[in-house]
C-alpha positions as semicolon CSV with decimal commas, in nm:
position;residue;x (nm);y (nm);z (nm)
1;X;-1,961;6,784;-4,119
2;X;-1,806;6,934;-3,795
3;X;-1,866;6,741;-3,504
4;X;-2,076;7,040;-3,344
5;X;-2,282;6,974;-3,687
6;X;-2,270;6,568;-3,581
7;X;-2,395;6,654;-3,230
8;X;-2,683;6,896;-3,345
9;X;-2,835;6,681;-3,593
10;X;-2,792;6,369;-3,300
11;X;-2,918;6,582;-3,059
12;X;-2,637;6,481;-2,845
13;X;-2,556;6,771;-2,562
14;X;-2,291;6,844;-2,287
15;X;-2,336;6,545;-2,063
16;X;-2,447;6,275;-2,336
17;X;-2,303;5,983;-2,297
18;X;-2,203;5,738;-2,621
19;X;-2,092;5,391;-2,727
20;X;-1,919;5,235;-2,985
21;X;-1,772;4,943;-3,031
22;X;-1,436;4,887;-3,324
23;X;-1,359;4,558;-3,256
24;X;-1,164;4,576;-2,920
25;X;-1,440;4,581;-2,709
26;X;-1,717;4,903;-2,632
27;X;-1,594;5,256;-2,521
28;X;-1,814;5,496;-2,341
29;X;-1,764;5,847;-2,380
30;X;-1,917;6,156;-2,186
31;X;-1,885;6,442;-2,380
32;X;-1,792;6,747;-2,184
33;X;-1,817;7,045;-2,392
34;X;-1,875;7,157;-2,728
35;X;-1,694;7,431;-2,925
36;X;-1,755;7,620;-3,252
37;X;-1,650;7,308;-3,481
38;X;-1,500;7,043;-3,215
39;X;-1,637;6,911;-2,888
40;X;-1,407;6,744;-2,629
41;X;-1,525;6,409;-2,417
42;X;-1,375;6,156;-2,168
43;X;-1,329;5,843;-2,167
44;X;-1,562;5,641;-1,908
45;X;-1,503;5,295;-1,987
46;X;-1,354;5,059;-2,210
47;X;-1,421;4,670;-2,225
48;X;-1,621;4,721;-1,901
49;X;-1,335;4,852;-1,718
50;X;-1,366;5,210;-1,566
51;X;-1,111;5,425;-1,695
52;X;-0,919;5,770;-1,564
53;X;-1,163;5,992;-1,748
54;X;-0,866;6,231;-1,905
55;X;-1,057;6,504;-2,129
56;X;-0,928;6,525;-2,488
57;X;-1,102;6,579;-2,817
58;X;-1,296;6,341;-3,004
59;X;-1,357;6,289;-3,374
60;X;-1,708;6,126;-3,344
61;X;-1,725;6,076;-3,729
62;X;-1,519;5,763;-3,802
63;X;-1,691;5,524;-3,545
64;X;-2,092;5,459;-3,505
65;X;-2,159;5,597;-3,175
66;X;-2,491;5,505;-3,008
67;X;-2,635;5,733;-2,725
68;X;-2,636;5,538;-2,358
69;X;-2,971;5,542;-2,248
């Protein structure tokens, strides 16, 4: 499944923000944009601590993210 697939079928959009948490505390993620197979998202916050928001890409498949609501 490409993560444009993962974000259809979650109904997650441009704008959504997610959660997970691996271990080392949550991460919150906005994504930002969403391409033909990939979709790119920054970083909001980790552990409760604001972070610089740098844009990258995201592979959304090997953690359970939860939509912020």
């Amino acid at each position: 499944m490409t993560e444009r697939e993962r974000c259809e079928k979650n109904g997650w959009t441009v704008g959504t923000r997610l959660v997970e948490d691996d271990g080392s505390g949550p991460t919150e993620i906005e994504i930002t944009a969403i391409g033909a197979e990939n979709i790119l998202a920054r970083e909001v916050a980790h552990n409760g601590i604001r972070c610089r928001m740098i844009e990258r890409p995201w592979n959304l498949g090997v953690r359970d993210w939860k939509r912020v609501e």
